[in-house]
KEFI-922333 format. One record per residue (C-alpha): residue in one letter; x, y, z. Coordinates in nm, 3 decimals, m for minus. Example, Ala and Ser with C-alpha at 12.3 -4.5 7.8 and 13.67 -1.06 7.14 Angstrom:
+------+---------+---------+---------+
: gudo :       x :       y :       z :
+------+---------+---------+---------+
:    a :   1.230 :  m0.450 :   0.780 :
:    s :   1.367 :  m0.106 :   0.714 :
+------+---------+---------+---------+
This chain:
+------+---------+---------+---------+
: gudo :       x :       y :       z :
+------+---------+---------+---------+
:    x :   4.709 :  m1.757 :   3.409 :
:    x :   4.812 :  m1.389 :   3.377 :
:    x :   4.997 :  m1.491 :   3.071 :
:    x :   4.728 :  m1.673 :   2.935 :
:    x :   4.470 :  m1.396 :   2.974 :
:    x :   4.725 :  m1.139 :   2.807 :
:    x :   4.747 :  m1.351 :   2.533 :
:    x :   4.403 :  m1.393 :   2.519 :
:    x :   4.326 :  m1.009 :   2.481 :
:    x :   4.565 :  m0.992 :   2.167 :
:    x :   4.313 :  m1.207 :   1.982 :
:    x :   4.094 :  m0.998 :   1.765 :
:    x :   3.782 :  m1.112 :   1.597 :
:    x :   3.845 :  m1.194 :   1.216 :
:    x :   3.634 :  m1.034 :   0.989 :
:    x :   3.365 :  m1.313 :   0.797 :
:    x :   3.291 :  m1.336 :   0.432 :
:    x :   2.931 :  m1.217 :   0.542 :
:    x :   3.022 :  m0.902 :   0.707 :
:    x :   2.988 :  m0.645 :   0.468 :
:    x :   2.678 :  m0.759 :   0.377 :
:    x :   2.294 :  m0.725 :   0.514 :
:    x :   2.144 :  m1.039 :   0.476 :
:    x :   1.809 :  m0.934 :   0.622 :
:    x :   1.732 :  m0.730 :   0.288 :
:    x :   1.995 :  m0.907 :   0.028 :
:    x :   1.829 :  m1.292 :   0.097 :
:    x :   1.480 :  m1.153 :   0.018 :
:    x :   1.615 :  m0.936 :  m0.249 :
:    x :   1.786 :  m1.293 :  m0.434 :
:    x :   1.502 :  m1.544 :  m0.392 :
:    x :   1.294 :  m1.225 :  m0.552 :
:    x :   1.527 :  m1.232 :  m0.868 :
:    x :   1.512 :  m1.617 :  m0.858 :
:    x :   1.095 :  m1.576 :  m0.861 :
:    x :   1.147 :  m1.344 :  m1.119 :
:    x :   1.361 :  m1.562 :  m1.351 :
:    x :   1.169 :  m1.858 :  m1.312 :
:    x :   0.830 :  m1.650 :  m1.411 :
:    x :   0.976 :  m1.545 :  m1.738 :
:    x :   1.126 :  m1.870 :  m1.793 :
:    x :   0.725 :  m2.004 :  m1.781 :
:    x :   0.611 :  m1.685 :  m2.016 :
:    x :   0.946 :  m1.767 :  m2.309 :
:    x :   0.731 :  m2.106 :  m2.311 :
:    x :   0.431 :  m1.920 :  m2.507 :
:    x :   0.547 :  m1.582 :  m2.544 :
:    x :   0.760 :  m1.525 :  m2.787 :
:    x :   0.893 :  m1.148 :  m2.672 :
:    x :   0.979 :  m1.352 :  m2.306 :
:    x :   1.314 :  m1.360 :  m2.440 :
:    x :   1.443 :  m1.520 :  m2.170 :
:    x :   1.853 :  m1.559 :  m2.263 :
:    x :   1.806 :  m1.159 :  m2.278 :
:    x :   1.668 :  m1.168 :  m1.918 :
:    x :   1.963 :  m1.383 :  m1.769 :
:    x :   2.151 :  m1.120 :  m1.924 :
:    x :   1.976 :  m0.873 :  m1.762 :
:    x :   2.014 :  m0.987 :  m1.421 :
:    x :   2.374 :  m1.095 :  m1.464 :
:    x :   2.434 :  m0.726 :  m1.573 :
:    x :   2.255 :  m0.580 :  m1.251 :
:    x :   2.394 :  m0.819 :  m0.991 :
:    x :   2.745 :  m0.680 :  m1.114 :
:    x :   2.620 :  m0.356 :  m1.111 :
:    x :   2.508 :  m0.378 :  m0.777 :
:    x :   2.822 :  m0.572 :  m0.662 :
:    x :   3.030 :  m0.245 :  m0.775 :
:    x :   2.759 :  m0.026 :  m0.601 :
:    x :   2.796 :  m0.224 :  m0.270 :
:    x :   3.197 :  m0.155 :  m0.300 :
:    x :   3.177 :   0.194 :  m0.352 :
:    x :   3.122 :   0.454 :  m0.083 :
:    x :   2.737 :   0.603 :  m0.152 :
:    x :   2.782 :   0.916 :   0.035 :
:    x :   3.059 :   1.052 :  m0.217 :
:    x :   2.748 :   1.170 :  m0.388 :
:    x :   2.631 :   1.369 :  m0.034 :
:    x :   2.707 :   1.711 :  m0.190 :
:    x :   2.643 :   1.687 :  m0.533 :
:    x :   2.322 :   1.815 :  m0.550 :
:    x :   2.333 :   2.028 :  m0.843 :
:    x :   2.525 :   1.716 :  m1.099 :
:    x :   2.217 :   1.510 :  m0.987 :
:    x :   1.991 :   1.752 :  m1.084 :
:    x :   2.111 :   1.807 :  m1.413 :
:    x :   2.154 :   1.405 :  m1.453 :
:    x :   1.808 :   1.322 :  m1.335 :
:    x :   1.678 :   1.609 :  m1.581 :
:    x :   1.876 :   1.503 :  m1.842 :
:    x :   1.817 :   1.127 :  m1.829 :
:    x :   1.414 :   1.204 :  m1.848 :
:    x :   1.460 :   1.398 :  m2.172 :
:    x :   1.688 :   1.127 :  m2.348 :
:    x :   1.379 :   0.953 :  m2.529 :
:    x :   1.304 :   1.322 :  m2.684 :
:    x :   1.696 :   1.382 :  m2.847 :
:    x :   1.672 :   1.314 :  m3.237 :
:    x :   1.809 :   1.014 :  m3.304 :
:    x :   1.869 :   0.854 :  m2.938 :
:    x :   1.484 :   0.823 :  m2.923 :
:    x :   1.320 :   0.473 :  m3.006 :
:    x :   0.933 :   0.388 :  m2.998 :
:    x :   0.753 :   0.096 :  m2.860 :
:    x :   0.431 :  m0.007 :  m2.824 :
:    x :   0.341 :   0.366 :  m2.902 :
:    x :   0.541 :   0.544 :  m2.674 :
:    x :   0.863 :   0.718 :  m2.676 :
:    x :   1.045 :   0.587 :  m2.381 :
:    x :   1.382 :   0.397 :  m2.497 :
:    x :   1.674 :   0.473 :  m2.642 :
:    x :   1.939 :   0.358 :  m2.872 :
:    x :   2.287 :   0.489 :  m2.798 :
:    x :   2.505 :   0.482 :  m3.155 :
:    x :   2.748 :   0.200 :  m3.245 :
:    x :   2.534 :  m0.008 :  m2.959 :
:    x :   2.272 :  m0.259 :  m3.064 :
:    x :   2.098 :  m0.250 :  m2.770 :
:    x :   1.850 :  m0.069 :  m2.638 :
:    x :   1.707 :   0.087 :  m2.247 :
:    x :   1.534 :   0.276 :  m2.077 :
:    x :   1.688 :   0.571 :  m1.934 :
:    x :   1.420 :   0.703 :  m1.670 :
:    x :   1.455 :   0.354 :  m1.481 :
:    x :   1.788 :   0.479 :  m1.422 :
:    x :   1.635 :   0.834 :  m1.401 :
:    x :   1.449 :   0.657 :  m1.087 :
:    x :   1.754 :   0.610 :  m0.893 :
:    x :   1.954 :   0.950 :  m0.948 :
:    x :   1.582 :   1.130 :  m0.842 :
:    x :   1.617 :   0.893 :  m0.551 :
:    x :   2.037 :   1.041 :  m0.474 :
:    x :   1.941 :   1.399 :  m0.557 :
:    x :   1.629 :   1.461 :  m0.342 :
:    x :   1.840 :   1.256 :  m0.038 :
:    x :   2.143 :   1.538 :  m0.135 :
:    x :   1.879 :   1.792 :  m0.135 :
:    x :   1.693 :   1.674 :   0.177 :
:    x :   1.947 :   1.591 :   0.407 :
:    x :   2.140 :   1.924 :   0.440 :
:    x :   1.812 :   2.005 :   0.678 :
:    x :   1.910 :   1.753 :   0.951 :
:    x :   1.596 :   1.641 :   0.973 :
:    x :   1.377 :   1.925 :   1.008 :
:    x :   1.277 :   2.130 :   0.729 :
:    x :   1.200 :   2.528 :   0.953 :
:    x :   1.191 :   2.756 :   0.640 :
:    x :   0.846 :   2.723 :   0.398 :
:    x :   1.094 :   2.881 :   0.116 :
:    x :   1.335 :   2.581 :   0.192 :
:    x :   1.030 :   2.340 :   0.148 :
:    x :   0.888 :   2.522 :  m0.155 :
:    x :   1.279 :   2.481 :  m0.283 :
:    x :   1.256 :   2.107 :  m0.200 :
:    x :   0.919 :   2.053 :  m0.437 :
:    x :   1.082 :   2.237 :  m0.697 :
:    x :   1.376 :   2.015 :  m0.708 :
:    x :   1.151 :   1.738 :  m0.776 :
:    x :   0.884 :   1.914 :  m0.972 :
:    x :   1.143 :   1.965 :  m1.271 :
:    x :   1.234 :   1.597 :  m1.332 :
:    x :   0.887 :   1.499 :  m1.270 :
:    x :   0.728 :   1.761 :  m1.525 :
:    x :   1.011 :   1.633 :  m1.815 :
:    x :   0.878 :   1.272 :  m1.740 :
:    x :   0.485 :   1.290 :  m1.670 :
:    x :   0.487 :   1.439 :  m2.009 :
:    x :   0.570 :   1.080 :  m2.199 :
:    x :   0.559 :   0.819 :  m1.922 :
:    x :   0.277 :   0.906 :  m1.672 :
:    x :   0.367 :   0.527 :  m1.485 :
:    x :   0.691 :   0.657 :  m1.442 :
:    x :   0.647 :   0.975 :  m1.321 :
:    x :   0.411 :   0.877 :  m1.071 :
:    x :   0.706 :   0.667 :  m0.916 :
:    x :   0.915 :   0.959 :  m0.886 :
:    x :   0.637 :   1.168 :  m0.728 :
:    x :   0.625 :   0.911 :  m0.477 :
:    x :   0.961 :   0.875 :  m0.385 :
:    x :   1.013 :   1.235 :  m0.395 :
:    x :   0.741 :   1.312 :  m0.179 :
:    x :   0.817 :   1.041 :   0.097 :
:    x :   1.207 :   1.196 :   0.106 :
:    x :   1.079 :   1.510 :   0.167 :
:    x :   0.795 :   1.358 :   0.454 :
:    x :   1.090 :   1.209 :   0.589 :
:    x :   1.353 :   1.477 :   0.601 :
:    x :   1.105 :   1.697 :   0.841 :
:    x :   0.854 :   1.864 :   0.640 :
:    x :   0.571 :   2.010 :   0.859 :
:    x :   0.273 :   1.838 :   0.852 :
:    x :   0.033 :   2.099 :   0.729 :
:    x :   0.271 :   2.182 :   0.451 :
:    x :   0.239 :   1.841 :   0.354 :
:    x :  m0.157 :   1.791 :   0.347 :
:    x :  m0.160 :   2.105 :   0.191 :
:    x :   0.048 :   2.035 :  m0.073 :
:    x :  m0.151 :   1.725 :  m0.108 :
:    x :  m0.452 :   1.865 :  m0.144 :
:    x :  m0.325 :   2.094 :  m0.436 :
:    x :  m0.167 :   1.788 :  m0.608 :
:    x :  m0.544 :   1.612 :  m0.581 :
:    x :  m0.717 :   1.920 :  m0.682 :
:    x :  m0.428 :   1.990 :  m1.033 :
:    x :  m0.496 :   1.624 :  m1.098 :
:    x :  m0.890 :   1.654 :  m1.107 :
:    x :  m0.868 :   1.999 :  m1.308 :
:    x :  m0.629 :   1.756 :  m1.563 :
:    x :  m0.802 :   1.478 :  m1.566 :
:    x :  m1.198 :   1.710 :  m1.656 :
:    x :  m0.992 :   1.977 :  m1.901 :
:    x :  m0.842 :   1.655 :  m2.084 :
:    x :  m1.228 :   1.513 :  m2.060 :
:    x :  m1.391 :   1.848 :  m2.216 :
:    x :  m1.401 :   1.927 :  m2.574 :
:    x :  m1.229 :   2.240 :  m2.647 :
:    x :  m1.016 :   2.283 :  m2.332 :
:    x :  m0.605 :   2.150 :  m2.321 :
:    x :  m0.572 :   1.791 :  m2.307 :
:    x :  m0.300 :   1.748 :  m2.105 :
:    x :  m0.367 :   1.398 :  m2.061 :
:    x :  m0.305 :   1.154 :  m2.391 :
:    x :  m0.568 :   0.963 :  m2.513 :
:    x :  m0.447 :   0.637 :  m2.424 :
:    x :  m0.387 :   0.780 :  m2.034 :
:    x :  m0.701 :   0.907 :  m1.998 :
:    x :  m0.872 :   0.583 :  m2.116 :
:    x :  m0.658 :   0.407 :  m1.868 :
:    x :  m0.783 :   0.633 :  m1.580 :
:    x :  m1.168 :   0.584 :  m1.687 :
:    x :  m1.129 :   0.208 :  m1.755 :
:    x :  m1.050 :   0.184 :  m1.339 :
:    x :  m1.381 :   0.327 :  m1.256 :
:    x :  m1.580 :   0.143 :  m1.556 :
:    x :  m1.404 :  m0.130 :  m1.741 :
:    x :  m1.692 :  m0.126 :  m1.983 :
:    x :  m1.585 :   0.170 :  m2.109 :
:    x :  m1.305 :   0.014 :  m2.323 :
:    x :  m1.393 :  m0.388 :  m2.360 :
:    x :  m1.135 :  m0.451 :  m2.639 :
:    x :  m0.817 :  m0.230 :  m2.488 :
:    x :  m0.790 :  m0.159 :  m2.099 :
:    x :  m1.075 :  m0.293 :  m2.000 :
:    x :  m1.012 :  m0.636 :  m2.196 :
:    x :  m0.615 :  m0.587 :  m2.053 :
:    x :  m0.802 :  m0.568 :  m1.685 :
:    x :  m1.072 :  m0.840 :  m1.705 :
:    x :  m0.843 :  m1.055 :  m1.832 :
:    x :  m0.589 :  m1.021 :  m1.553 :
:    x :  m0.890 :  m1.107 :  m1.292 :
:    x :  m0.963 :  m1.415 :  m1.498 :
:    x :  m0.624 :  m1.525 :  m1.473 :
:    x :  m0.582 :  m1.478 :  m1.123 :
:    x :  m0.939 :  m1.654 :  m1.013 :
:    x :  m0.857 :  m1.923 :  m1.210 :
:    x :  m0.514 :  m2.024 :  m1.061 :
:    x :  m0.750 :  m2.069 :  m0.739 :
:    x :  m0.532 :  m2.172 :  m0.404 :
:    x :  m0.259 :  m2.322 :  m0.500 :
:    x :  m0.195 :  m2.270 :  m0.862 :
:    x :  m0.214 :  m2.409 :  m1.169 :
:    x :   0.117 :  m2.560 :  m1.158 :
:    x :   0.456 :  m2.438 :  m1.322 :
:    x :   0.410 :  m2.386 :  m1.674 :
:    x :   0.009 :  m2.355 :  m1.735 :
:    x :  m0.051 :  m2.058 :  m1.746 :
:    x :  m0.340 :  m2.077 :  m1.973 :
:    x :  m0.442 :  m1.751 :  m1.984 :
:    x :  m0.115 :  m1.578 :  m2.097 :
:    x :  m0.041 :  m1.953 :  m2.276 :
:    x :  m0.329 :  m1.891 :  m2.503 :
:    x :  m0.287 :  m1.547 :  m2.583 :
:    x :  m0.593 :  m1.439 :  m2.385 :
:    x :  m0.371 :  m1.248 :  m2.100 :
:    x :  m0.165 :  m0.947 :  m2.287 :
:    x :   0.204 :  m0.831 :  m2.172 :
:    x :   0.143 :  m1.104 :  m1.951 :
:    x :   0.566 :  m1.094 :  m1.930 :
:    x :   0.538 :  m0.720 :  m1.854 :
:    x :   0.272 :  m0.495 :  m1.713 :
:    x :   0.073 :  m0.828 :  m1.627 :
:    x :   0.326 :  m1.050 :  m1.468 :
:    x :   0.154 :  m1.076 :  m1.176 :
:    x :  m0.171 :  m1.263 :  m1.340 :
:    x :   0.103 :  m1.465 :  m1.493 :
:    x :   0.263 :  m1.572 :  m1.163 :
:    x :  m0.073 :  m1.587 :  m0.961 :
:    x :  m0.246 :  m1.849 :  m1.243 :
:    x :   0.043 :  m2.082 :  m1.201 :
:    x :   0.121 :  m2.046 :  m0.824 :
:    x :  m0.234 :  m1.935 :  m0.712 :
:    x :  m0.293 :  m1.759 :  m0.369 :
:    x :  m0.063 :  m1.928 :  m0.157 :
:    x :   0.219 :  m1.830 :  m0.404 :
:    x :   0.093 :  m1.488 :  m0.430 :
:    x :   0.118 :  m1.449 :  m0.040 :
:    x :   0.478 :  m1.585 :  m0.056 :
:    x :   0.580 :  m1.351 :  m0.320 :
:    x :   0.423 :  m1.045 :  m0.113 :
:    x :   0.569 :  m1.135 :   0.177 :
:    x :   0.967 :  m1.147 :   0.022 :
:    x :   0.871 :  m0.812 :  m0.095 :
:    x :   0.744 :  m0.714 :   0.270 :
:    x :   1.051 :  m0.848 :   0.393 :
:    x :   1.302 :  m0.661 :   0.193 :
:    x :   1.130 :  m0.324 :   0.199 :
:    x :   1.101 :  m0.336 :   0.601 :
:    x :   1.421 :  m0.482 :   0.624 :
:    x :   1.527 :  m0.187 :   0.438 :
:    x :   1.348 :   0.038 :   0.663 :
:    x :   1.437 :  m0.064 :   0.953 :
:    x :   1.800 :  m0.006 :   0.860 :
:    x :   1.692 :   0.350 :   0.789 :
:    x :   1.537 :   0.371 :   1.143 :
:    x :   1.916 :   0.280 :   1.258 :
:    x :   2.133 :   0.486 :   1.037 :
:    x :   2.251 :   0.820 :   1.210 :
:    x :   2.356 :   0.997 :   0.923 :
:    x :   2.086 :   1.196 :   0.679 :
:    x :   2.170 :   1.127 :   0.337 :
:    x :   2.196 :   0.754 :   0.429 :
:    x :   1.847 :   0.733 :   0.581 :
:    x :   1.679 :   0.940 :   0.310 :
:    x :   1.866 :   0.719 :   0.004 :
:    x :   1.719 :   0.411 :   0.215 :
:    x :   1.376 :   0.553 :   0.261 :
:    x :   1.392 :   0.671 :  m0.129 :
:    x :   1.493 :   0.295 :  m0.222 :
:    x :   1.157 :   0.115 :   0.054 :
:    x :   0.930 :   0.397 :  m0.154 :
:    x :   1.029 :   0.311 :  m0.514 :
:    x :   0.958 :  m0.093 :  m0.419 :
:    x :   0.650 :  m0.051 :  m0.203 :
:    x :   0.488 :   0.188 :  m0.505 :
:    x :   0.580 :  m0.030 :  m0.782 :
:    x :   0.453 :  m0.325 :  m0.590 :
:    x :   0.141 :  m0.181 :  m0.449 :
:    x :   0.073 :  m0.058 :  m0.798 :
:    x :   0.125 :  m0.320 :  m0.979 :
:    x :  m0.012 :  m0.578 :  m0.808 :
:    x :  m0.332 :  m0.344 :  m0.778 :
:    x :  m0.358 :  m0.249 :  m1.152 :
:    x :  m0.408 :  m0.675 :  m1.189 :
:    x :  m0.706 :  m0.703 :  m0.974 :
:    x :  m0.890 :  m0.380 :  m1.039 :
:    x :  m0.798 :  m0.150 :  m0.760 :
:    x :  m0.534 :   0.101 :  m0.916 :
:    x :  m0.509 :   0.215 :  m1.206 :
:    x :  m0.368 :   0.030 :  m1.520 :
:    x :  m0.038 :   0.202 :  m1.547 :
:    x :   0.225 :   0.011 :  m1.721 :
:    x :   0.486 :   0.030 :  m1.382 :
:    x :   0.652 :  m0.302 :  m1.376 :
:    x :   0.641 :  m0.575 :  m1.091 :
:    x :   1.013 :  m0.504 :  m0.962 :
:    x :   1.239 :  m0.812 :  m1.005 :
:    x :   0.954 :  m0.986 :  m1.153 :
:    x :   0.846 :  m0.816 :  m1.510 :
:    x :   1.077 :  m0.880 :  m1.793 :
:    x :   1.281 :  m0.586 :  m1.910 :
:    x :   1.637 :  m0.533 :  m1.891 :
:    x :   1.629 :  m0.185 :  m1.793 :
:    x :   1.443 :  m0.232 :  m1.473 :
:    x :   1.620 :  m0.536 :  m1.346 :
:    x :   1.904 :  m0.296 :  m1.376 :
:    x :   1.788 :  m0.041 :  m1.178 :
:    x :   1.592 :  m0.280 :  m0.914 :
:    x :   1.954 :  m0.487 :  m0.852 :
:    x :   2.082 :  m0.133 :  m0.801 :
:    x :   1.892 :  m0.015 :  m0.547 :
:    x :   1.993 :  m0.346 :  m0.372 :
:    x :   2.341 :  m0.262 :  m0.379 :
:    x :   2.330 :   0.103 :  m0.260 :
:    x :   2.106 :  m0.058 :   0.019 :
:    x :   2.445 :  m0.283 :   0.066 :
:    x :   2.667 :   0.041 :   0.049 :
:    x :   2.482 :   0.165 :   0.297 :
:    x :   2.537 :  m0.104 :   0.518 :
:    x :   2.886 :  m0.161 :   0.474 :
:    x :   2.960 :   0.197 :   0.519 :
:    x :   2.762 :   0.235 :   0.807 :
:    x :   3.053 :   0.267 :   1.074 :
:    x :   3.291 :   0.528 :   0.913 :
:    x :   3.215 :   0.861 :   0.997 :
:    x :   2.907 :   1.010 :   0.812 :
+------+---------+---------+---------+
């Protein structure tokens, strides 16, 4: 028996196929992307810019992406505060360099590198470097920010980025804010610091919003984003732009009723009535054909992964790792919340797309790669922070 339990002790536990991964957020993260595909494959039905070969390609470029993120070791990027900075910055200017710029839909906001049919959008990847460099930027506090001029510092890291973005894509910007802010929240920041800086952020955002509202004062605020902003209080205000966009989206939603229309009738987006129904609108799209209980499905995978994602923050010892996580949960839960609440009235029309959901190339890409740092995270999560 002595022999037997000696032998017995050599046997070590073999490492599964599973290990290095974190099923609790990856599972919700792939029936997402298979929601997602099957949604555009409905819209490339009727809509003829659903191009939905160029979406497969989209998500087969992100999941390898992501795979390559998973491999690699996230927290080489712990220290390199001041490259992120000057990638972030320079990835939100990109649509402004003579001939890298290309408009759509009246707005500056891809680009076209030379020799490389293809186009993107560099602030979705601008998105997840702000994420890196406010977690680099963050986490050297350990938690607790003591010094105001260290959380003044903090702001201004993010304020940069954010002013070189707000300028063309106010959607966009927004997201950053967000993600921005929570990092900082979350890496200690006092709490009256906090409401105060909130209260100056709601205070420059009324003075914008009147001066771009007042004849004769700046207008900081474009036409089109101001109309956007108005058409949330009064959709009257523009009934063949925004306001149609808006009233249209509630149509489509009451009408798919409780369980849907079925796969494929989408009459609304079908017969042109519902615009960027494959975009900014996606969720009308999915909610004609799937109705409420689909919509409460699709909510709750997106519940799932982000407090999946959270929770894994809540267990990570190291600071960079928690803040990248908790930078990753904020840029899903605004996009969703938004989204979601732009189609039935109770946010502001914005243009952010539905993550995994929307079509677009560029933000597939950068939605499969926060799901892979998520996965670095994990699998690095027992080496020495």
């Amino acid at each position: 028996m002595g022999r037997a339990s000696g032998s017995h002790a050599k046997v070590s536990k073999k490492s599964g196929p599973l290990d290095g991964l974190f099923l609790s957020q990856l599972i919700p993260a792939l029936l997402l992307v298979l929601v997602g595909t099957i949604t555009i494959w409905t819209a490339s039905l009727t809509i003829a810019d659903a191009n939905f070969p160029r979406h497969l390609v989209g998500v087969a470029l992100g999941l390898v992406v992501a795979m390559l993120i998973w491999r690699y070791d996230y927290r080489n990027l712990a220290g390199m505060t001041t490259v992120l900075f000057v990638l972030t910055c320079f990835l939100m200017v990109m649509p402004k360099i003579p001939g890298l710029g290309v408009s759509s839909h009246g707005m500056t906001g891809w680009v076209r590198l030379p020799l490389v049919p293809v186009r993107f959008q560099p602030v979705e990847l601008g998105k997840v470097a702000a994420i890196f460099l406010m977690a680099s930027a963050s986490a050297q506090y350990n938690g607790k920010i003591e010094r105001f001029s260290d959380y003044c510092r903090l702001c201004g890291t993010l304020l940069v980025p954010l002013a070189l973005i707000v300028i063309t894509d106010l959607g966009s910007g927004l997201v950053v804010l967000f993600l921005g802010a929570t990092i900082i929240i979350c890496s200690g920041a006092p709490r009256k610091w906090v409401l105060a800086t909130i209260a100056l952020i709601v205070g420059v955002s009324a003075l914008v919003v009147i001066t771009s509202m007042t004849d004769g004062l700046p207008h900081v605020l474009k036409d089109y984003q101001l109309k956007r902003l108005l058409v949330f209080a009064d959709p009257s205000i523009d009934p063949s732009g925004d306001g149609y966009n808006l009233q249209q989206a509630k149509i489509a939603i009451g009408s798919g009723g409780f369980f849907g229309k079925g796969l494929g009738n989408a009459t609304q987006a079908g017969n042109g009535f519902l615009p960027e129904a494959h975009t900014d609108f996606v969720f009308a799209l999915y909610a004609e054909q799937f109705g409420f209980v689909g919509c409460v499905v699709l909510l709750g995978l997106f519940a799932w992964m982000i407090f999946a994602t959270i929770l894994l923050a809540m267990r990570i010892d190291a600071p960079f790792g928690k803040l990248v996580l908790v930078g990753c949960a904020a840029l899903w839960t605004f996009q969703v919340l938004e989204n979601v609440g732009m189609c039935i009235g109770i946010m502001p029309i914005t243009g952010i797309p539905l993550p995994f959901i929307s079509f677009g190339s560029s933000s597939m890409l950068t939605q499969l790669i926060c799901v892979g740092i998520v996965q670095s995270v994990w699998r690095h999560r027992q080496k020495a922070a």
